[in-house]
C-alpha positions, 0 to 999 in steps of 0.5 A: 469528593474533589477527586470524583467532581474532578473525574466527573468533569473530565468525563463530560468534556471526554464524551462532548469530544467523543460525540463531536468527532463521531458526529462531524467526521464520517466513518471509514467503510471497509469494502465488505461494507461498502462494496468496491474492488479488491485486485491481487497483484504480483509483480514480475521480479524475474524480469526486473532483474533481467532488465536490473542485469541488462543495465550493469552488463553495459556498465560492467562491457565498458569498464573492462573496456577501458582496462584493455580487457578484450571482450568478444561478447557481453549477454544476459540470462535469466541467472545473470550476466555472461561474459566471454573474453578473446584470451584466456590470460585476461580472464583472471584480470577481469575477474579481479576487475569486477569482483574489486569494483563491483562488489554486489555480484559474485563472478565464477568462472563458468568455462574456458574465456567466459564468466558468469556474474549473478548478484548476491544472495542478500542483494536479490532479497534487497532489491525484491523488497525494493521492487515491491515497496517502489510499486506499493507506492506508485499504486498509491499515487495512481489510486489517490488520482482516482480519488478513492476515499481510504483504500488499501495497499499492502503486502501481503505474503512476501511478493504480493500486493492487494489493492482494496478500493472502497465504493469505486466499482468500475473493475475494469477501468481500475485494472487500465490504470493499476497494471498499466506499466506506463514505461514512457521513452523516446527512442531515435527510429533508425528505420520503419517498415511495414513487416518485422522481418524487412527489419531484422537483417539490419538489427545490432546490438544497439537496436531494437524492434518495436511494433507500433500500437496498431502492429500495422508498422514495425520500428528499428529504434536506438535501444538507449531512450532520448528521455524517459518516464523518469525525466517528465516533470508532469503530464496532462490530457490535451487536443493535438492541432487536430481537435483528438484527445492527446496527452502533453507532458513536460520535462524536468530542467536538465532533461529538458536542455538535453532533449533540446540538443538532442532534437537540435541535431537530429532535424529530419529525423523521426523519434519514436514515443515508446509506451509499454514497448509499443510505438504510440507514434512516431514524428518527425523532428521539424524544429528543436524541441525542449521542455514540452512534447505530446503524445498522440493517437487514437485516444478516447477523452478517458484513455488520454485522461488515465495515461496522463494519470499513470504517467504522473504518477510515474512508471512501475519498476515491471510488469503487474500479473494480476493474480484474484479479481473481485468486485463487493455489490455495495448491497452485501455490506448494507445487508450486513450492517443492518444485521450486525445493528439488530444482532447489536441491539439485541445482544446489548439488551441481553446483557444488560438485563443479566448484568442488572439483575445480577449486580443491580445499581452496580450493573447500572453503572457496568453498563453506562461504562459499557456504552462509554467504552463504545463511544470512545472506540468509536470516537478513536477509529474516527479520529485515526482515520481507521477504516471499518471492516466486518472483522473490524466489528468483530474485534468490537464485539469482542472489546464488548465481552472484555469490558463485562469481563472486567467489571464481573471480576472486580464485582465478584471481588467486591461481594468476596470482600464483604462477604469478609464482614468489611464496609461498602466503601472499604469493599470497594477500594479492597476489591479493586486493589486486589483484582487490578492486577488481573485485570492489567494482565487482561488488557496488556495481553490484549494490547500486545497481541493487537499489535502483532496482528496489526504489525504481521497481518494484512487487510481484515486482519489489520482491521480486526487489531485495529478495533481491539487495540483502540477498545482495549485502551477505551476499556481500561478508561471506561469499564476499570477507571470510570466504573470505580468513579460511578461506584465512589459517587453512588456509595457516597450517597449510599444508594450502591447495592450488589 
C-alpha cells in the first residue's frame, strides 16, 4: 500500500507539471498548421569551388615564384588549376614543389610545360559539406533577424537546403534576405567610364570590370578587396547627410587599422563598395577613414533595413538557386486542426466505449492511462520546444493505438492467468510479469525506429519521430507502470472486474 500511496503522489505532482507546462507555454505549429513559407534551396557548389581554386591559384603562382620556378601562366577551369612553365626541366620541380607543400591537391602532368592541379576526391565531399553547413547557418542568423518563431532549416538530400518559416507570409521579402548573397568589398577604382568596352583594352590580371547598380556606369577596380564582409563587426540601417536611408557599418580592430592606411594613402582617389559584384557607389577618398564607413543608394527605409540585416549576418559562402517556392494560407492548418479535433474526439469515444465494455472497471483505468499518456506527450513536446506538424499528430495517433495495444496485451494475459483458477491479485502480478517482455519489445522498436527517422529524415519527417519518440516513453509511463498501479489500488478494495 506504501508503495501505491507513493506512485499515487508522484503521479499528482507529474500531472500538476504537465498541466503547468501545457498551459503556460504556447505550442509550436508547423507550417501545415500555421501556414507560412516553405523555399528549397541549392547552392552553387561548382562556383564556390572555382572561387576555392582561384584563391590557391595566387597562393600556389607565388609560391613557385620564390622558388625560381618560371611561370609564364596561372588560370583556372571548372576542373581546377592550370599551370604553364617556360621550360620543361622545371616542370618536374614544380610538381614536387606543390605536391610536398600542397597535399590537398593531386598535380598531373596535362601536356608538355603545363600541369593540371584539382583537389582530392575526399577534400570536395569535405569542402561540400562545409559550404552547405556554413549556409545552414547564416540562414539561421538572417531568419532569426526576421523574428521568425521556431523555423526550420535542414538538409535535405546531400546538396539542399529547405527553409520552413511558420506564420511569416511575405514570400518575397523572405526570398531578398535568403538568397541575397551579400558579398560586401571595397575595391580601389582604377578608372570608371560610362561603357565596358572603353574599359576592356586597360583590363590586367589584377583588374576587374564591375558595372554599377544601375548598370549606367562601368568600374575598372583592383581585384584584391580593401576590406571585406568578413572584416564588419556590425552593420545598421541609417540616413546619409542627405536624409535617404543608407546602411552604416563598422569594422573589426585589425581591419579597421588597415582601412585606415589604406585611405590614408590613397587621398583623392575613389574606392568603390562592391555588393554582390555591383558597385552600389563609388566615393571619393577625402580624409583617412578607419573604423565606421556607409553605404549609400537609392535605398528604400525596408532595403536598407534588410541589407544591414543580411550583412549582419554575414555573406553566404555562393550563389543560392532557389529550387520549389510555396506559401501555406494559414486557413488550411486551422481547417485541419478543427478536423483532426472532431476525428480526435470522435475516435477517443469509439474507444472508449469498446474498451469499457469489454474490460469494464479495467477499461476505465485503460482509458485514464490513455488521457495520462496524452497530456505527458503534450507536455513533452512543450517543453523540447518541438514543433507540431500534421505527421507530428500522426505520430500521436499512432502512440494512441500503442497504448491500447499494451494495455489489450497484459489484459488479455490477465483473463489468461485466472482462467488458470489463480487469484484477482496473483493474476494481475502473473500477467504483467509474463506479457512485460512483449510489451518492452514493442516500445524499444518503437523508440529505435523514431530515432533513425528522426536522425535520417528531414522536415514532417523529423515531426512525425519526434511525436512517437516522445509517446513512446510517455506510453511506457502511463499505460505499462501507471495502469498496474490503478489495478493494485482498485484490487485492494476489490472493486476490479474484467
Amino acid at each position: 500500500m506504501k508503495n501505491i500511496l507513493n506512485n499515487i503522489i508522484l503521479l499528482i505532482i507529474l500531472i500538476a507539471g504537465s498541466v503547468a507546462v501545457v498551459t503556460l507555454k504556447p505550442t509550436n505549429l508547423g507550417l501545415d498548421l500555421k501556414g507560412g513559407v516553405s523555399i528549397v534551396l541549392e547552392p552553387d557548389i561548382q562556383k564556390a569551388l572555382e572561387k576555392e581554386y582561384e584563391k590557391y591559384a595566387m597562393d600556389m603562382e607565388s609560391f613557385l615564384d620564390e622558388r625560381d620556378v618560371k611561370i609564364l601562366d596561372v588560370f583556372v577551369k571548372k576542373d581546377g588549376i592550370y599551370i604553364e612553365v617556360i621550360e620543361e626541366p622545371q616542370l618536374s620541380k614544380a610538381l614536387e614543389e606543390l605536391e610536398e607543400n600542397f597535399p590537398r591537391f593531386t598535380v598531373k602532368r596535362e601536356k608538355k610545360g603545363l600541369l593540371h592541379i584539382q583537389l582530392k576526391s575526399r577534400e570536395i565531399s569535405s569542402f561540400e559539406r562545409g559550404i552547405i553547413s556554413q549556409a545552414i547557418e547564416i540562414l539561421r542568423n538572417r531568419i532569426d533577424a526576421l523574428g521568425v518563431a521556431q523555423p526550420v532549416i535542414t538538409k535535405i538530400g546531400p546538396k539542399r537546403i529547405l527553409i520552413e518559416l511558420p506564420g511569416y507570409l511575405d514570400l518575397e521579402r523572405a526570398k531578398k534576405i535568403i538568397g541575397k548573397t551579400a558579398s560586401l568589398e571595397l575595391k580601389l577604382v582604377v578608372e570608371s567610364a560610362p561603357s565596358k568596352e572603353i574599359l576592356e583594352e586597360k583590363l590586367t590580371r589584377d583588374t576587374e570590370i564591375l558595372p554599377s547598380l544601375k548598370g549606367d556606369e562601368w568600374f575598372l577596380v583592383k581585384k584584391v578587396p580593401v576590406i571585406t564582409g568578413g572584416d564588419l563587426k556590425t552593420a545598421y540601417q541609417s540616413t546619409d547627410e542627405y536624409g535617404s536611408p543608407a546602411v552604416t557599418f563598422e569594422l573589426k580592430g585589425e581591419a579597421a587599422s588597415k582601412f585606415g592606411n589604406f585611405t590614408q594613402n590613397n587621398i583623392g582617389k575613389r574606392l568603390a563598395i562592391v555588393l554582390d559584384n555591383k558597385v552600389v557607389s563609388a566615393p571619393v577618398i577625402r580624409s583617412r577613414i578607419s573604423s565606421r564607413g556607409q553605404i549609400t543608394g537609392y535605398f528604400t527605409p525596408e532595403e536598407a533595413r534588410d541589407l544591414a540585416v543580411v550583412l549582419r549576418a554575414g555573406a553566404l559562402p555562393t550563389d543560392l538557386h532557389i529550387l520549389q517556392e510555396r506559401i501555406v494560407g494559414p486557413s488550411l492548418g486551422k481547417d485541419a486542426i478543427e478536423q483532426g479535433i472532431k476525428a480526435g474526439i470522435l475516435g477517443f469515444a469509439l474507444l472508449v466505449i469498446l474498451i469499457i465494455a469489454r474490460y469494464k472497471v479495467a477499461g476505465v483505468t485503460a482509458t485514464f492511462s490513455i488521457l495520462l499518456n496524452a497530456l505527458l506527450l503534450w507536455a513533452g513536446l512543450v517543453l523540447l520546444d518541438a514543433t507540431l506538424t500534421l505527421p507530428g499528430i500522426a505520430g500521436i495517433i499512432l502512440n494512441m493505438g500503442i497504448a491500447v495495444d499494451s494495455n489489450v496485451l497484459i489484459f488479455e494475459r490477465f483473463k489468461e492467468e485466472l482462467r488458470l483458477g489463480n487469484t484477482l491479485r496473483k493474476a494481475i502480478e502473473l500477467g504483467y510479469r509474463r506479457s512485460l517482455s512483449a510489451v518492452w519489445d514493442t516500445h524499444i522498436t518503437l523508440l529505435v525506429a523514431a530515432l533513425i527517422l528522426f536522425q535520417f529524415g528531414s522536415g514532417p519527417v523529423k515531426g512525425f519521430a519526434t511525436t512517437l519518440a516522445i509517446g513512446t516513453i510517455a506510453s511506457f509511463i502511463s499505460n505499462v507502470h501507471y495502469s498496474k498501479v490503478f489495478l493494485d489500488l482498485l484490487a485492494k478494495y476489490r472493486i476490479l472486474k474484467i
